[in-house]
C-alpha positions, 0 to 999 in steps of 0.5 A: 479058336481065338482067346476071349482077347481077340474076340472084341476090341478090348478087355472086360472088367466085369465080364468072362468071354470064352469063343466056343465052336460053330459061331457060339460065345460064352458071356459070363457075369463075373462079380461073384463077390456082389452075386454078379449084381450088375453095376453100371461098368457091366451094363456098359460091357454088356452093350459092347459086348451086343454091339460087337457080336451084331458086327460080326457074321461068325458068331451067331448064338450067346450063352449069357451065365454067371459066375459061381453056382449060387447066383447068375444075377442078383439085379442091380447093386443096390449100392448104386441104384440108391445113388443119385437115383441110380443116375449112373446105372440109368445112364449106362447104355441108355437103361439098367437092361442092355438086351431090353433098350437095344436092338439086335438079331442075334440069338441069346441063350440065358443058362441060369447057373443060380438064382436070378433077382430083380434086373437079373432075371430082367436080363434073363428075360430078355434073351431068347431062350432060358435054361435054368439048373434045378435049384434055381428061383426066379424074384422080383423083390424090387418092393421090398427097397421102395423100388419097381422092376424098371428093366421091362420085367413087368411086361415081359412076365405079364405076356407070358404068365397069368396075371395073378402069377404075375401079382405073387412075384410082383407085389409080394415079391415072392420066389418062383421055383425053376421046375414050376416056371418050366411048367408055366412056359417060362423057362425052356429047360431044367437041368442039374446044374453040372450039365447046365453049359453042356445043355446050353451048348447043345441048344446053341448047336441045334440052332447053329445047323440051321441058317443063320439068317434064316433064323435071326429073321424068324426070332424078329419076326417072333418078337413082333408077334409077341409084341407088335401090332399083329397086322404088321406081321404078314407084310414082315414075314414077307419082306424077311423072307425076300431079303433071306432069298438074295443071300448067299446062304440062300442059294447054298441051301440050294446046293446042298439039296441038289448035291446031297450034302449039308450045307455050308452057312456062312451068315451072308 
């Protein structure tokens, strides 16, 4: 297993790296003392962070979490959003919300370890699955400093939950509580925060037994469903599934049906 040295090219400030097994890294918000609020050096890490794991075959699923119990991400630090207007955050990779400006396939997993505010449960939003610990609460209290959700948290919310929902985090800026946003279909699982990697780890290794192309081509074809034109879709779906069948993972598949035994990805 390499140390969180090797994985990338260089060290983070704000960021924890940890490679765990089979392809999965743990990425952690390491400001505890902001309440991992994101400044415009985290955005940038986190850019780096996207970019890099795009790069590589091997590691195929990020759990995103943070430091501490109390907080996975408070959103911006307001420190810096009511500088210049926020120019430095605005400018850090393209926008306050790497996983929302920037593309990718690979898989990433939110374990929110605490509250998520404002750009922190953007961020959350932004990832493909979410597991929460049971004392969590979800806000957008961005009206309450003059401010709007800017990081797509607008949009992400009103595809997934009813509108008036919607309006009561929005507008009154009220807390949704993690057990009622399971119950809407926000959050995949809830779990008492002491088992909250472990079951983030084991959602990493459910998806790991399967090929790995295999599903970063089903996630994007997911989001364009979600998000894109419908008519789009079909002619999609059929080119993902032609260039999946010219890869090698495609014919170890094969193999392993023929020989009995699992297969071997390899993300190629």
């Amino acid at each position: 297993m390499n140390s969180p040295q090797n994985l990338f090219s260089h060290a983070f400030h704000t960021l924890l790296l940890k490679e765990c097994e089979d392809g999965v890294v743990q990425v952690t918000l390491n400001r505890p003392q902001a309440h991992n609020a994101y400044n415009a050096q985290m955005v940038a890490e986190l850019g780096q962070v996207l970019e890099q794991v795009e790069q590589r075959a091997d590691l195929r699923v990020v759990i995103l979490t943070g430091a501490g119990e109390k907080t996975f991400c408070a959103g911006a630090d307001l420190r810096e959003a009511f500088i210049d207007g926020g120019k430095g955050l605005l400018n850090a990779q393209e926008g306050f919300n790497p996983l929302h400006r920037m593309p990718r396939r690979k898989v990433w997993i939110a374990a929110l370890n605490g509250h998520a505010y404002g750009g922190g449960l953007e961020l959350a939003l932004h990832c493909d699955l979410i597991i929460a610990a049971s004392h969590v609460q979800l806000s957008l209290p961005e009206t309450r400093h003059s401010l709007l959700p800017v990081g797509g948290g607008i949009s992400q919310l009103s595809r997934l939950l009813p509108a008036p929902i919607v309006r009561e985090m929005v507008l009154a800026g009220m807390p949704l509580e993690a057990s009622r946003a399971e119950r809407l279909g926000l959050i995949n699982q809830v779990v008492e925060g002491a088992v909250l990697l472990p079951a983030a780890q084991d959602l990493a290794a459910r998806l790991n037994r399967n090929a790995p192309l295999a599903v970063q081509a089903a996630n994007a074809l997911i989001d364009l469903a979600v998000h894109g034109p419908a008519a789009l879709l079909p002619a999609e779906v059929e080119k993902e599934l032609a260039q999946l069948q010219q890869s090698d993972d495609y014919q170890e598949a094969d193999r392993a049906l023929q020989e009995k035994r699992p297969p071997f990805w390899k993300g190629q």
